[in-house]
C-alpha positions as CSV (number, residue, x, y, z in Angstrom):
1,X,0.0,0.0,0.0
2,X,1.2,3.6,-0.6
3,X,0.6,6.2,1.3
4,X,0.8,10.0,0.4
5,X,1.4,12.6,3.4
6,X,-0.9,15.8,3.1
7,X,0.7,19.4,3.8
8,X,4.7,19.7,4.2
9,X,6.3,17.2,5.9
10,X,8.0,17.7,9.5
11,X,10.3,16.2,11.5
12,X,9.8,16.5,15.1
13,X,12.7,16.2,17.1
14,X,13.5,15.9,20.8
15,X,13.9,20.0,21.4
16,X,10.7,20.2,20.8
17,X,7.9,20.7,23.7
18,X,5.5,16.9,24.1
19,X,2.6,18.9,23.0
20,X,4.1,20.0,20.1
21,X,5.4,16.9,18.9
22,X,1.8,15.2,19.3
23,X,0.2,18.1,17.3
24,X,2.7,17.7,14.6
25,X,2.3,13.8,14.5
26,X,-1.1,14.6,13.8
27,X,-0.3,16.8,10.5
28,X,1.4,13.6,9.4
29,X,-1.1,11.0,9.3
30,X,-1.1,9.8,5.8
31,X,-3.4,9.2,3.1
32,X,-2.8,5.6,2.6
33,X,-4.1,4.8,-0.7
34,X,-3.8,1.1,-2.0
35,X,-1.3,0.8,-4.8
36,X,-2.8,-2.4,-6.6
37,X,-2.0,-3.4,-9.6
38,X,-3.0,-2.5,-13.1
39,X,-3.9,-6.3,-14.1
40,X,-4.3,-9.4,-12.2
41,X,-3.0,-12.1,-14.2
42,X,-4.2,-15.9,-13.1
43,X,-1.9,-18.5,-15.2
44,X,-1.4,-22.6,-14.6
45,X,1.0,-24.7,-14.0
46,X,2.1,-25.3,-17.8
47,X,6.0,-25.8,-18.0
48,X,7.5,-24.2,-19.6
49,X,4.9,-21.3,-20.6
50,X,4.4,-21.0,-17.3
51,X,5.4,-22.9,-13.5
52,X,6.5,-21.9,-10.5
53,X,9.8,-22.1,-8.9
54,X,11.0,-23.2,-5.9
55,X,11.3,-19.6,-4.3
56,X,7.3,-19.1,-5.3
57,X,7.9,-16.9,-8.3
58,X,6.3,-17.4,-11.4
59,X,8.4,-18.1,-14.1
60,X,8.3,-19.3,-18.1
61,X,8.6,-18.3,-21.4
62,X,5.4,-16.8,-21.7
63,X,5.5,-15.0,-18.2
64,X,8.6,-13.6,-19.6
65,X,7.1,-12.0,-22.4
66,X,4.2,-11.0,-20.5
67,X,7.2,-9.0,-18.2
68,X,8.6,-7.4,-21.4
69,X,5.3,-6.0,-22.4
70,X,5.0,-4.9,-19.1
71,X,7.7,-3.0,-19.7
72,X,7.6,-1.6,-23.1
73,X,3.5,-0.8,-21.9
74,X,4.0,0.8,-18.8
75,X,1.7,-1.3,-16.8
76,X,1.9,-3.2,-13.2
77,X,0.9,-6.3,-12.8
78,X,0.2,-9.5,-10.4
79,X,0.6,-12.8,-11.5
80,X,-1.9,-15.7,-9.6
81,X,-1.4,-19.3,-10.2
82,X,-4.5,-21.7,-10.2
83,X,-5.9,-24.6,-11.1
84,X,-7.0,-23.6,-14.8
85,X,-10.5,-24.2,-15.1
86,X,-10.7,-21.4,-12.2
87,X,-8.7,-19.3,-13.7
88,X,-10.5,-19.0,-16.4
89,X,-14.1,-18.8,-14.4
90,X,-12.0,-16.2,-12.4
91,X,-10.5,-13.9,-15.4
92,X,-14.2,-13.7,-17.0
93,X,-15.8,-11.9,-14.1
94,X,-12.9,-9.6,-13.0
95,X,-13.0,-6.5,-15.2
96,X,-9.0,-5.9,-14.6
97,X,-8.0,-9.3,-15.2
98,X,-6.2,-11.7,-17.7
99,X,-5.4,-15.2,-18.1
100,X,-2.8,-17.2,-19.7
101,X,-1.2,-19.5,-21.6
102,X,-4.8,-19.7,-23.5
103,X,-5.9,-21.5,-26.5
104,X,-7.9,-19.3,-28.5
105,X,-10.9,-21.7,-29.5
106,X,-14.4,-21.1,-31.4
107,X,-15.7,-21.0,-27.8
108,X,-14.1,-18.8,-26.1
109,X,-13.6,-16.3,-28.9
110,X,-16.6,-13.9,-27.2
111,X,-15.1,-14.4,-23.8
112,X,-11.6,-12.7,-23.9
113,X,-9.8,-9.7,-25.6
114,X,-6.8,-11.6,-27.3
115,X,-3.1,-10.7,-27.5
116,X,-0.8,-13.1,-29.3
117,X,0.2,-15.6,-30.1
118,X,2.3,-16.2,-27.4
119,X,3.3,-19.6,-28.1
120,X,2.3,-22.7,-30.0
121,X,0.9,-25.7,-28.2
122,X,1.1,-29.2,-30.1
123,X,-1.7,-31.7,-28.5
124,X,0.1,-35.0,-28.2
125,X,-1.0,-38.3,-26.8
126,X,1.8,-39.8,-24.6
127,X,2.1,-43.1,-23.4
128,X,4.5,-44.8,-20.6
129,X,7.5,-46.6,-22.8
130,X,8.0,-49.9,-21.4
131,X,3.9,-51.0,-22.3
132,X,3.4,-51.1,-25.7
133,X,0.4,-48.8,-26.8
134,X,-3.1,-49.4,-27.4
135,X,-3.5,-47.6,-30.2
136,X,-1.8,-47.0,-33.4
137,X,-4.3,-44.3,-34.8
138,X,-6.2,-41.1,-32.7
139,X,-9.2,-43.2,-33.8
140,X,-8.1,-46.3,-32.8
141,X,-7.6,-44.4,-29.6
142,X,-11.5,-43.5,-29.1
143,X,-11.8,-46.0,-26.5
144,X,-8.5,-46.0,-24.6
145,X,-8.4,-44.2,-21.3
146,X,-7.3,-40.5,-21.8
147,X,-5.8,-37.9,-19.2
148,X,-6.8,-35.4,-19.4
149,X,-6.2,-31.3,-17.6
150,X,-9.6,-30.3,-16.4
151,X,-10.8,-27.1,-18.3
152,X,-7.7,-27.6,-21.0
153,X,-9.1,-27.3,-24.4
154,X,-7.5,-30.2,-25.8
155,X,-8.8,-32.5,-23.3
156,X,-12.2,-30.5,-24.3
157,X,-11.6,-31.4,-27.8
158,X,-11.3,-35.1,-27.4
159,X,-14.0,-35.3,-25.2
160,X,-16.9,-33.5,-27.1
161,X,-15.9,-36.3,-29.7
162,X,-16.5,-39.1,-28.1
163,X,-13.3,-39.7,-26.7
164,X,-12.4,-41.0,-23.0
165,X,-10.7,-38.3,-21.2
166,X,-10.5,-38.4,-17.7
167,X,-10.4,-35.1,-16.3
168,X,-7.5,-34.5,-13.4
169,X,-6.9,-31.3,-11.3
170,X,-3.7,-31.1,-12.8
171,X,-0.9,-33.2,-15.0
172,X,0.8,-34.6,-11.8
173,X,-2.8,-36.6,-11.1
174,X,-2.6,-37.9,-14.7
175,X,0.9,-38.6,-14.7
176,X,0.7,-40.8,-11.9
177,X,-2.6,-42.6,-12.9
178,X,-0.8,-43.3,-16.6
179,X,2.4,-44.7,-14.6
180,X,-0.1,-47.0,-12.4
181,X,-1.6,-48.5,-15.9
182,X,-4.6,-46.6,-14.6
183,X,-4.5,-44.7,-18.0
184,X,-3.6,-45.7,-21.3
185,X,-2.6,-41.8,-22.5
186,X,-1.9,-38.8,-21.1
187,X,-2.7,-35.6,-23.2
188,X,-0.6,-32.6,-23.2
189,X,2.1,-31.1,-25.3
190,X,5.5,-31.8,-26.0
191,X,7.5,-29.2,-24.4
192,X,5.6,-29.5,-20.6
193,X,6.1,-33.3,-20.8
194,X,9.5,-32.9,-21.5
195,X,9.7,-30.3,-18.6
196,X,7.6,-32.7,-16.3
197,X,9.9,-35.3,-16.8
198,X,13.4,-33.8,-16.0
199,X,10.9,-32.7,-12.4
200,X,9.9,-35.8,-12.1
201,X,12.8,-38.1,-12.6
202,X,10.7,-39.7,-15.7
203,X,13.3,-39.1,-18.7
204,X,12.8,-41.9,-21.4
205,X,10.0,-42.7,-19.6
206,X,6.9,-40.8,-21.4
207,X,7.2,-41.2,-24.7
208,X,4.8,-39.2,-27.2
209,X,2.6,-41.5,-29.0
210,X,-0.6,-40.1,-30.9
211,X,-0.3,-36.1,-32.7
212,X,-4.1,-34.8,-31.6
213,X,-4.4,-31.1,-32.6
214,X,-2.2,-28.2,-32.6
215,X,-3.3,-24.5,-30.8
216,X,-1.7,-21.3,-30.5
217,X,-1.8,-19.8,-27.3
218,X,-2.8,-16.4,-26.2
219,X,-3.0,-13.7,-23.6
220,X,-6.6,-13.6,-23.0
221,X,-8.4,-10.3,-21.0
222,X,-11.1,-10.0,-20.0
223,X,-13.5,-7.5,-22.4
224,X,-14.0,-5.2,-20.2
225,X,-10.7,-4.2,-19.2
226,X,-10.0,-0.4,-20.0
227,X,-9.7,0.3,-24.1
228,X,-6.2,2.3,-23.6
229,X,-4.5,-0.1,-21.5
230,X,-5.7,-2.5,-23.8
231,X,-4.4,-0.4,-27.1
232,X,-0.7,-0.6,-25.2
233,X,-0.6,-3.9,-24.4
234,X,-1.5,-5.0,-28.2
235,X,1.1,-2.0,-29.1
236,X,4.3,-3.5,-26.8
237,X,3.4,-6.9,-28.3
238,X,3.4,-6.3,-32.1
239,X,6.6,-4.2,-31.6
240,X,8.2,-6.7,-29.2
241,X,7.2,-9.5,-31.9
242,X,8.8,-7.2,-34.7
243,X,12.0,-6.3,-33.2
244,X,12.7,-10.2,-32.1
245,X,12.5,-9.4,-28.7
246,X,9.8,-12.3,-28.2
247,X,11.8,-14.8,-30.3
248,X,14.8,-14.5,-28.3
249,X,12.8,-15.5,-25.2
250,X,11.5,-18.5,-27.6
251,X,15.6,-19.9,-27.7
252,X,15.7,-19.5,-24.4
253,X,13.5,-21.9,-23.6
254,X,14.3,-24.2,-26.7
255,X,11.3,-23.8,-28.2
């Protein structure tokens, strides 16, 4: 919070009679007003768009070019990790808010202002190397037990076709479930599985299996956020995207 002292400001000191120091104390009382930020930001854990470290910050290649808009836009921000069918609830009735690393689908098209891409998102189905898979074909796979991340639009892709996705709170759920032979798949993309696995000690282990669909992924605000600040955060992008500034974040991750 930031607070802003009315009048001049004084300094009372120990010369100065009791009475005088309490009435002066009493010029001072600030104006606290609360300094919040410009956007609230909700994200998931999606290595390596977006994860958390061990310290609590928020890091990944699309945080980091959500920073360097920041930047070049002149805006604050706070950044709020969730699970992501929340976050999405959440972002759609907060005026001020955004949410990412989101797919831009025919359905949510009306629901968000969109700013991007910020990164491309391959759907793949993965299965566990040392059982052979069930499936050769995505259609052969229409039966197979699917893992699916609750309010991800891949798994809502499969599913509203038929397909037998089995919703989890998050990958970790699904990860462990496909290790257990409790799943046949697991659905997600290639990059977080190969981020998952180095955290999880699974190298070699998770092996991609099945291509599904392929999604670019946006910075999604809500519509009513104010038209300006959205005007300047479009701006910083297509200038940061021109000048190769979001590319060179892209290498960084080895993407």
């Amino acid at each position: 919070m930031a607070c802003r002292y009315s009048g001049m400001t004084l300094i009372a000191t120990r010369a100065m009679p009791r009475f005088s120091n309490l009435a002066l104390l009493g010029l001072l009382i600030p104006t606290c007003q609360a300094a919040g930020p410009d956007l609230i930001l909700y994200t998931e854990d999606l290595p390596p768009f977006n994860f958390q470290l061990p310290d609590g910050q928020i890091s990944g290649s699309v945080t980091e070019k959500i920073a360097l808009i920041s930047k070049q836009a002149s805006f604050q921000y706070q950044v709020v990790m969730m699970p992501w069918a929340r976050a999405l609830s959440t972002a759609r009735s907060q005026a001020n808010a955004c949410v990412y690393s989101t797919a831009r689908t025919t359905e949510r098209e009306a629901w968000f202002s969109w700013i991007g891409p910020m990164a491309h998102n391959e759907g793949i189905l993965f299965s566990v190397a040392e059982r052979p898979p069930v499936a050769s074909s995505l259609q052969g796979a229409m039966t197979a037990r699917i893992g699916g991340y609750n309010g991800s639009a891949s798994a809502i892709y499969l599913s509203r076709r038929g397909y037998n996705v089995i919703m989890s709170a998050n990958h970790d759920i699904s990860i462990k479930n496909l290790l257990a032979g409790r799943l046949d798949y697991w659905l997600t993309n290639r990059h977080t599985a190969n981020a998952m696995s180095e955290r999880l000690g699974l190298r070699g282990r998770l092996v991609p299996a099945i291509p599904v669909v392929n999604m670019e992924l946006y910075l999604a605000c809500n519509p009513a956020l104010d038209g300006q600040l959205l005007k300047r955060i479009r701006q910083a992008y297509l200038l940061l995207q021109q000048n190769g500034s979001l590319a060179a974040v892209d290498r960084k991750y080895g993407e």
